[in-house]
C-alpha positions as CSV (number, residue, x, y, z in Angstrom):
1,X,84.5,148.5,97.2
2,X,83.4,144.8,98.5
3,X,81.7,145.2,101.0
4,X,82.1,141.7,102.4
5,X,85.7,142.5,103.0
6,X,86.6,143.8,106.6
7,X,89.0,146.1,106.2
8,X,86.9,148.1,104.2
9,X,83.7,148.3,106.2
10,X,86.1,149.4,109.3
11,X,87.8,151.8,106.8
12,X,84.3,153.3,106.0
13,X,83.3,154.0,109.5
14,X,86.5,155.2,110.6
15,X,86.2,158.0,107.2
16,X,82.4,158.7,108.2
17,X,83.2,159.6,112.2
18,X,85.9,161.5,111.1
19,X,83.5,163.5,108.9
20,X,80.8,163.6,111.7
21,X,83.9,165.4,113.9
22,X,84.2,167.7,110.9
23,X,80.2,168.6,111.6
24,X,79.5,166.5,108.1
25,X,76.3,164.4,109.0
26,X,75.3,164.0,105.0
27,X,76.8,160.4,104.5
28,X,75.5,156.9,105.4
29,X,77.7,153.9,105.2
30,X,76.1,151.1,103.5
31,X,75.5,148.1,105.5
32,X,76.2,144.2,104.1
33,X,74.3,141.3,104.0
34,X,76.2,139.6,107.2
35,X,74.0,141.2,110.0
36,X,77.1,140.6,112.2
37,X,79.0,142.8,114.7
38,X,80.4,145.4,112.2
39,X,77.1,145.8,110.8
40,X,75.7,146.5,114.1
41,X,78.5,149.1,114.2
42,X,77.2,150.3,110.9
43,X,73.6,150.9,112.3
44,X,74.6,152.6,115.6
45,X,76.6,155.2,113.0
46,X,74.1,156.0,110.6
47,X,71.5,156.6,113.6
48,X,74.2,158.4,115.5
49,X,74.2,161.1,112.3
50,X,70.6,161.0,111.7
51,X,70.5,162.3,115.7
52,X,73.4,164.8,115.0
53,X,71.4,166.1,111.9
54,X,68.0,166.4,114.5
55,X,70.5,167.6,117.0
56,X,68.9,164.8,119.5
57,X,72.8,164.4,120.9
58,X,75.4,167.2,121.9
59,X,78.2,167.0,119.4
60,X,80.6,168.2,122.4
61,X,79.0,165.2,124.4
62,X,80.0,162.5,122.1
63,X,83.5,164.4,120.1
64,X,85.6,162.1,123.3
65,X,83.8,159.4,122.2
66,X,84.5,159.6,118.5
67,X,88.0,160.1,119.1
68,X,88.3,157.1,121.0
69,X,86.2,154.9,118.6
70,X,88.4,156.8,115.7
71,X,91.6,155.2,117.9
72,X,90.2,152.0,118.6
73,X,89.2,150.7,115.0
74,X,92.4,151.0,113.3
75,X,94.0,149.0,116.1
76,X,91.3,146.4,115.6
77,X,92.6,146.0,111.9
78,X,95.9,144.9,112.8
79,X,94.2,142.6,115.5
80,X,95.1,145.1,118.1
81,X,92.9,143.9,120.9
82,X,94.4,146.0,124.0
83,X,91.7,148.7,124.3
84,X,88.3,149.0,125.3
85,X,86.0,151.1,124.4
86,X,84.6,153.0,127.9
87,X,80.7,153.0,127.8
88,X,78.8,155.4,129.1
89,X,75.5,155.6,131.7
90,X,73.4,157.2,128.7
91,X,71.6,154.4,126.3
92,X,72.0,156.4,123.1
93,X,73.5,155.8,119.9
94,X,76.8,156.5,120.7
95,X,77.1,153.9,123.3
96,X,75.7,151.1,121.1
97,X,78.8,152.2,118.5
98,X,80.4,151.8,121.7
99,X,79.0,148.0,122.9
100,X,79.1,146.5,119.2
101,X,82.6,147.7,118.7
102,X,83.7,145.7,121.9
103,X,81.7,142.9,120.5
104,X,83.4,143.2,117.6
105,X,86.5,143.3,119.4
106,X,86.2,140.3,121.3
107,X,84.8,138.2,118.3
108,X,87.7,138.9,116.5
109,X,90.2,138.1,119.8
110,X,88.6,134.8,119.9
111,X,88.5,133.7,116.3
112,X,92.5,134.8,115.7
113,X,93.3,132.3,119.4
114,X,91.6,129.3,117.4
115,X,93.6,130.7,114.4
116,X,97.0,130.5,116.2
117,X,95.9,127.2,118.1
118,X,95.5,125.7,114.3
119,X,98.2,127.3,112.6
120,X,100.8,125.9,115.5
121,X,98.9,122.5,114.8
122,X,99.9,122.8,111.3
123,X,103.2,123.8,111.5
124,X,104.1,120.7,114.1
125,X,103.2,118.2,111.4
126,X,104.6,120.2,108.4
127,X,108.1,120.1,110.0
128,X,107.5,116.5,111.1
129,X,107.2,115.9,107.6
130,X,109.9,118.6,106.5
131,X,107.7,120.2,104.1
132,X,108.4,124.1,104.6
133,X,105.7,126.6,104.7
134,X,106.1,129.8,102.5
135,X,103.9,133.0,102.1
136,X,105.4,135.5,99.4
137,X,104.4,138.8,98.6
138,X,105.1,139.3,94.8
139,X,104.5,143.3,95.1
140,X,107.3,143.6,97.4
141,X,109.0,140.5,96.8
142,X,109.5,139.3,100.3
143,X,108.5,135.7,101.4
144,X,107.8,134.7,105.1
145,X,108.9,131.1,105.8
146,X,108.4,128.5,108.2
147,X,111.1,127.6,110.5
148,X,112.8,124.9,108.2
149,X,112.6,126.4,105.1
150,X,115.6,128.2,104.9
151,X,117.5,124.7,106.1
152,X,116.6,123.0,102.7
153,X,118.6,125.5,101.1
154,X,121.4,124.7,103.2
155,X,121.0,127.6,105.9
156,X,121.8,127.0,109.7
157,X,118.6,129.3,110.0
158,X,116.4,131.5,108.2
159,X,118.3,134.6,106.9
160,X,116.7,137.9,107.1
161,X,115.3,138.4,104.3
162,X,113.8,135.8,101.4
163,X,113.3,137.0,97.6
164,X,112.6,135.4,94.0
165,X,115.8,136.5,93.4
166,X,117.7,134.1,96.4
167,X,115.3,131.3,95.9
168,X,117.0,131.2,91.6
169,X,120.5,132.3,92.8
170,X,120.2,128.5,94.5
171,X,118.4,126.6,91.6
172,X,121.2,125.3,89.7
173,X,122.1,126.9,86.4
174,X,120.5,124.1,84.2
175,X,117.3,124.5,85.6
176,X,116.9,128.1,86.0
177,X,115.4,128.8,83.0
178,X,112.9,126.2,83.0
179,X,111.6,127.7,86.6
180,X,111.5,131.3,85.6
181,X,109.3,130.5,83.2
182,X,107.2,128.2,85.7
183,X,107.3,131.4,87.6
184,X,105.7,133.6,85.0
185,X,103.4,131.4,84.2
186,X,102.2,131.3,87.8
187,X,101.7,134.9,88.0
188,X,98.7,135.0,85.4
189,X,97.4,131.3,86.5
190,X,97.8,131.6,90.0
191,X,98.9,128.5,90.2
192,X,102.6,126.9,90.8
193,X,103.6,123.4,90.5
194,X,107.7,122.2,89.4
195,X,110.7,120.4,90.2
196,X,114.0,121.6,90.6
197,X,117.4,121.2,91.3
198,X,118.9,123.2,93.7
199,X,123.0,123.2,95.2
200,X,122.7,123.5,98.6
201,X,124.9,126.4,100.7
202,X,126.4,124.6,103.2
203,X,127.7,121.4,101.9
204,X,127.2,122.5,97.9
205,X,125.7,119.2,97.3
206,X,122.8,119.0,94.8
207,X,119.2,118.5,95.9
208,X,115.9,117.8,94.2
209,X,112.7,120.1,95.3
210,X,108.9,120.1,95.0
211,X,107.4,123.5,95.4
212,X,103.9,124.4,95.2
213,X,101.7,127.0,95.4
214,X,98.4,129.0,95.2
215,X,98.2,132.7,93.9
216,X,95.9,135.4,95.8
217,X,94.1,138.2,92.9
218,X,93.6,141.4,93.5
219,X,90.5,142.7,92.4
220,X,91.9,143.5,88.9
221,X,92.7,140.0,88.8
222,X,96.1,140.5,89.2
223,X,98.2,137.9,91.3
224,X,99.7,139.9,94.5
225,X,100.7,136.9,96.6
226,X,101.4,133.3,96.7
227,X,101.1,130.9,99.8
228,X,102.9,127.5,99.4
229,X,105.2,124.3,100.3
230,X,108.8,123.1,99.6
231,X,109.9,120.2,100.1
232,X,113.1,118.1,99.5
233,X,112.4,115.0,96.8
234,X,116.2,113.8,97.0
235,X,115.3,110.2,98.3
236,X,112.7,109.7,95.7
237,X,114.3,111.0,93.2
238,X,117.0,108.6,93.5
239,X,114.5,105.4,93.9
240,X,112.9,106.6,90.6
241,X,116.3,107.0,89.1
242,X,117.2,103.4,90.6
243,X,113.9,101.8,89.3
244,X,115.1,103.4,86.1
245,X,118.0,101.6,85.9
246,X,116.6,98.2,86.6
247,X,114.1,98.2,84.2
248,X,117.3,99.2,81.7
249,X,119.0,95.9,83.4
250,X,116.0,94.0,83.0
251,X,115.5,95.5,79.4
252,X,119.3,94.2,78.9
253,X,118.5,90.5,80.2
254,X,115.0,89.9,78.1
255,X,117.3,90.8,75.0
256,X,119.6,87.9,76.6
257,X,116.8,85.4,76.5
258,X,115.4,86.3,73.6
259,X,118.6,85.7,71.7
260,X,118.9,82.1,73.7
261,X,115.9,81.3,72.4
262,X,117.2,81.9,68.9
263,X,120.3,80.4,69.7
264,X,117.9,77.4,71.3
265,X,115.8,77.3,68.3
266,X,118.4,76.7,65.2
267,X,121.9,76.5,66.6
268,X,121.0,74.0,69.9
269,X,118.4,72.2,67.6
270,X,120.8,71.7,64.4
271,X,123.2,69.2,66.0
272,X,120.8,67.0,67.5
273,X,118.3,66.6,64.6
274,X,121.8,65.9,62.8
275,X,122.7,63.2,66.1
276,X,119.0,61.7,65.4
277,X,119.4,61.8,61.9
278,X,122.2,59.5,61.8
279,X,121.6,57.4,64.9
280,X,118.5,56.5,62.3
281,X,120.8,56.1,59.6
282,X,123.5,53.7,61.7
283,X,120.3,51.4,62.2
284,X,118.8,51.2,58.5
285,X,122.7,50.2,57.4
286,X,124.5,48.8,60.4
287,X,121.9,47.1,62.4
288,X,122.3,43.4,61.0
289,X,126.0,43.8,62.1
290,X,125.9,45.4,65.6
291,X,126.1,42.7,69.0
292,X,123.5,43.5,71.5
293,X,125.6,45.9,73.5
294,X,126.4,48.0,69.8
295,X,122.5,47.6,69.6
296,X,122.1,49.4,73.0
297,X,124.4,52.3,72.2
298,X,123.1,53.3,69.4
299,X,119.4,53.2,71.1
300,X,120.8,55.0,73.9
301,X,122.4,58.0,71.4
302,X,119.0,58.2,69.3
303,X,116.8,58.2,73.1
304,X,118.8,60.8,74.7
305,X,119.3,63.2,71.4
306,X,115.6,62.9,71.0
307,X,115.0,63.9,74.9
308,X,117.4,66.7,74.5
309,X,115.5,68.0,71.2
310,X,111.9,67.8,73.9
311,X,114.1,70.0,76.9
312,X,115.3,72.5,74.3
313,X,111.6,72.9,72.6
314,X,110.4,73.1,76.1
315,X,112.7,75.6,77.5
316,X,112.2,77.8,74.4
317,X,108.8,77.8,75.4
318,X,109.5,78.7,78.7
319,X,111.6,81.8,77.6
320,X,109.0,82.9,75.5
321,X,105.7,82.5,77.4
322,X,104.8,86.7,77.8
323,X,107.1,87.6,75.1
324,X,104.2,88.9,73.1
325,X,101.6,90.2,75.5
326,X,98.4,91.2,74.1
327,X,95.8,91.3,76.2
328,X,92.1,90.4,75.2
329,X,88.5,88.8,76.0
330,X,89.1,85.2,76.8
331,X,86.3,83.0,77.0
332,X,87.4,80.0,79.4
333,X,84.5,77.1,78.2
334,X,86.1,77.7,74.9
335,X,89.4,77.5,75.6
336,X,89.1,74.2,77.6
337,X,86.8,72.8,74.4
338,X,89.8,73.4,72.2
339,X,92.5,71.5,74.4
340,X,90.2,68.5,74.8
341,X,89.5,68.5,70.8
342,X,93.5,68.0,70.6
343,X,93.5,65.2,73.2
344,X,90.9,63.2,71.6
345,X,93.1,60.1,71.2
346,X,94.6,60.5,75.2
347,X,90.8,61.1,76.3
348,X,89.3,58.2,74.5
349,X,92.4,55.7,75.4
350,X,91.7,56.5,79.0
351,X,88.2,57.1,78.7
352,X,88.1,60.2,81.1
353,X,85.5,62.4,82.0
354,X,85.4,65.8,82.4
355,X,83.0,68.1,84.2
356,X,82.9,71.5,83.9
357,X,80.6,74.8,83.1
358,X,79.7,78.4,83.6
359,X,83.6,79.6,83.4
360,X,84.0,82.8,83.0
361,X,85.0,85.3,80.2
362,X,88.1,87.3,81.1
363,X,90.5,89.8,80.4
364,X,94.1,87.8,79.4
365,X,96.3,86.6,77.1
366,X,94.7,83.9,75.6
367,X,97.5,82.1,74.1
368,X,99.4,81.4,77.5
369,X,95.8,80.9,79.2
370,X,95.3,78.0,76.8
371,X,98.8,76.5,77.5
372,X,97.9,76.4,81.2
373,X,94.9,74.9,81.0
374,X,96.5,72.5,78.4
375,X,99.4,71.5,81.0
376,X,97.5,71.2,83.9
377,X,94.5,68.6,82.2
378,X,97.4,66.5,80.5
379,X,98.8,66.5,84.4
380,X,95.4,65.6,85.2
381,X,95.2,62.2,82.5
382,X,99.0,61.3,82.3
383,X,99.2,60.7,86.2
384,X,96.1,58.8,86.6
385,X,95.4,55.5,88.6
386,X,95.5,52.3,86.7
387,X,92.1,51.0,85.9
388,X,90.7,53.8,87.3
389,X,88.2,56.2,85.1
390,X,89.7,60.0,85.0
391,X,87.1,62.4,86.5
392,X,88.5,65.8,86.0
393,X,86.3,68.5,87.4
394,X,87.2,72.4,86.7
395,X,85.9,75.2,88.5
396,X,85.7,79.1,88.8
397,X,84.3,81.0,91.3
398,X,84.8,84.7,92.3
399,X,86.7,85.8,95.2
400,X,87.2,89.6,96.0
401,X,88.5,91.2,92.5
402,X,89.6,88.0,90.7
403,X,88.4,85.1,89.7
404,X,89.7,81.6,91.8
405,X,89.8,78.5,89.6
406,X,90.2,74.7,90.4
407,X,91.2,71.7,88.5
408,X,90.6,68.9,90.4
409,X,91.5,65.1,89.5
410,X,91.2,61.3,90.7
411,X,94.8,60.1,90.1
412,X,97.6,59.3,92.0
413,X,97.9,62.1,94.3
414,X,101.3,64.2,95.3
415,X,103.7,63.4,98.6
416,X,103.5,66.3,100.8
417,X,107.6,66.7,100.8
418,X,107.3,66.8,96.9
419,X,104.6,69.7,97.0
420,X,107.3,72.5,97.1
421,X,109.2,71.1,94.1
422,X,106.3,70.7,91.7
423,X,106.7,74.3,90.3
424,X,110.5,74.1,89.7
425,X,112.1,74.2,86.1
426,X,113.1,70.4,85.2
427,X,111.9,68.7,88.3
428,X,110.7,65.7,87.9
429,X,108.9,63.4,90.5
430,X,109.3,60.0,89.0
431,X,110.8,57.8,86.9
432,X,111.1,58.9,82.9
433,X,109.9,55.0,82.7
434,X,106.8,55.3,84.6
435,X,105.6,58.6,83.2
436,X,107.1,60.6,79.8
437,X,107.9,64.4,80.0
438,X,110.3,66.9,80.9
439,X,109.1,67.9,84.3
440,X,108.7,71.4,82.8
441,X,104.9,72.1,82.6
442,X,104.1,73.0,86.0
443,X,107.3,75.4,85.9
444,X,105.1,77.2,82.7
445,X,102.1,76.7,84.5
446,X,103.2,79.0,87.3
447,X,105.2,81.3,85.1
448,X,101.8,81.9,83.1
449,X,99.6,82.6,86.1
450,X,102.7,85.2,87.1
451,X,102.6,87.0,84.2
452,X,98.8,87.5,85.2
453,X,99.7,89.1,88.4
454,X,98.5,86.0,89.7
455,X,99.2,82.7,92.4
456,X,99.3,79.1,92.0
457,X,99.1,76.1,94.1
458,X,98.4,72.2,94.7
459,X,96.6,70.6,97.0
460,X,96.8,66.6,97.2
461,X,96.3,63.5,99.0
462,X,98.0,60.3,97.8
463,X,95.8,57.4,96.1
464,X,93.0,60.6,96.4
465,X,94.1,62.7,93.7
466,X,94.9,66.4,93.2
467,X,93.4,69.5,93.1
468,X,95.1,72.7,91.4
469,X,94.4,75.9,92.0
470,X,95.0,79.3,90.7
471,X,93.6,82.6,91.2
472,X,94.0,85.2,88.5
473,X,93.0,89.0,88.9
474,X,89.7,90.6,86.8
475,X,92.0,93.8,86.3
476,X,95.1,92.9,85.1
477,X,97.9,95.5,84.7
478,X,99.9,95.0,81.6
């Protein structure tokens, strides 16, 4: 037997001052490592029978004693506490039995107080949370429960009795099998951890459960009992099952866009290369006999169908900027080399500037990275002060866990009240005769940054120029 267990060291004393009363002094019960109260106990007895064997003490003298010590311990193992043991004017072995069972006694008292002071601690915040408390004993197949645990099952109060056999009688049919075999498995790993549907007794309505629990082996390794918790999952359940469903409608509306884009990109696009085409066509044949107003009209068609054809290219972009996300090791100096190699022309024309080093390497998708960048220098050179040199100066510098970077120009500057409308689709700020474009860039600009779990924003003074700034994570979840 363990000797570190209690139970059993009491158990041995009790069997060895029974067989003292029988006049058997031959045994000695073996004392553990702890040096604690019951081993003091221990001592006292094996001295006690060495004595009886020398006949040092009368064997009528101490039989009361035994009797009463024989009494006393089993109590103790059922944290019994209501006797004492009476001590006697004689300082032999008997009486230190005597003083380290009261030790003992009073030890134990004390320690099962801060027990109940921790356990009622416990079970005020597990019904505050209405997470129920369970203690089953598989031999027997009974099951102590906290106050609330019956209520999740639909009870008014805890019935009588709790089994295995109640517990599946509420787990709807569809389930049952699945948790049986949860169950079993449990019983060899000691360990139990499922979700369930129960149907509840009062109102019959179906709930979701977590239960959970930990198995206690026998010495065969066999498991004997299980303590755990229940709670009901209901609420979440149905968030999850909410989330579910938009991520289906959300699933639904990118297969909308992507077939505008396809309807964008050949159906949208077919007509006006055809309006184009023969706007051109009207001129090469017609021109010589068209007034100035028929002259007008025609320039008018050919403008606006060739506008439309640059805000359908750009709203396909739009729709499929993160259509294809594949994430990777982006090196910014690079990136910003490439889109000033394809403005060579616009940079030379305005003979512009740019300053800029040490960017980072990140994790991103480098193909919408390099459209940002793109959008946000050609901001930088399109709105620039006449006969005024561009400077464009682009930073990064860390800040927490991401990376903050700054594009920063000499131009015209932004009005305060326009600030807010910079980012929308279409928007545009000024006349199509003072500056070209769509007035969609900025609306990709800030679409980009979002797909990086990131934020964008200006900051401007007018005749000062503009600084734009964006701060992108270094984690990035996909």
């Amino acid at each position: 037997m363990p000797l570190n267990n209690k139970d059993v060291r009491i158990t041995l004393i009790v069997n060895q001052l029974t067989n003292y009363l029988k006049t058997d002094y031959s045994g000695q019960v073996p004392v553990s490592k702890k040096k604690d109260g019951i081993d003091k106990i221990i001592i006292g007895v094996n001295k006690l029978g060495k004595a009886l064997v020398l006949k040092t003490v009368s064997e009528q003298q101490n039989k009361k004693c035994f009797n009463e010590i024989i009494e006393v311990l089993p109590k103790i193992m059922v944290a019994d506490f209501s006797q004492k043991l009476t001590l006697t004017e004689k300082n032999n072995e008997t009486n230190a039995i005597a003083v380290g069972l009261n030790t003992v006694e009073e030890e134990m008292e004390n320690l099962i107080r801060r027990l109940k002071g921790s356990e009622e601690k416990i079970r005020v915040v597990l019904e505050a949370a209405q997470i129920a408390a369970w203690d089953w004993d598989i031999i027997h197949d009974t099951t102590w429960r906290s106050k609330i645990h019956d209520q999740l099952f639909g009870h008014d109060q805890n019935l009588p009795v709790w089994s295995h056999k109640i517990f599946m009688e509420h787990v709807i049919p569809e389930d049952r099998k699945q948790v049986q075999k949860l169950y079993d498995e449990a019983l060899i790993t000691g360990n139990l951890n499922f979700e369930c549907r129960i149907k509840k007794k009062d109102d019959h309505t179906i709930h979701w459960i977590f239960t959970q629990g930990l198995g206690y082996k026998n010495e065969k390794g066999k498991t004997i009992r299980m303590f755990g918790i229940t709670l009901d999952i209901t609420k979440l359940k149905g968030s999850e099952s909410e989330t579910k469903l938009q991520s289906q409608k959300l699933t639904l509306i990118n297969q909308e866009l992507k077939q505008l884009v396809h309807v964008a990109s050949h159906d949208l696009q077919e007509p006006l290369r055809t309006l184009v085409t023969f706007s051109e066509l009207i001129k090469e044949e017609y021109w010589h006999k068209l007034d100035n107003q028929g002259r007008q009209y025609i320039d008018f068609i050919s403008n606006s169908a060739i506008r439309m054809q640059g805000l359908v290219k750009d709203l396909m972009d739009y729709l499929i900027i993160g259509n294809e996300k594949t994430l990777s090791l982006v090196d910014c100096n690079k990136i910003v080399h490439e889109v000033l190699d394809d403005m060579q022309v616009l940079i030379k024309e305005s003979k512009a500037t740019f300053i800029f080093d040490h960017l980072p390497h990140l994790k991103a998708y480098a193909k919408e990275l390099r459209l940002l960048f793109q959008n946000l220098i050609s901001n930088a050179l399109k709105f620039r002060k006449k006969d005024v040199t561009p400077i464009v100066k682009i930073t990064a510098k860390k800040e927490g866990d991401a990376w903050l970077f700054s594009i920063e120009d000499n131009g015209i500057g932004i009005e305060e009240k326009d600030i807010n409308k910079l980012f929308i689709i279409f928007k545009r700020l000024h006349n199509r005769s003072e500056y070209e474009g769509t007035g969609i860039g900025l609306a990709h600009c800030k679409k980009i940054v979002e797909l990086h779990n990131g934020s964008i924003w200006v900051s401007s003074t007018i005749g000062v120029g503009s600084t734009f700034y964006f701060r992108i994570p270094k984690q990035i979840n996909a």
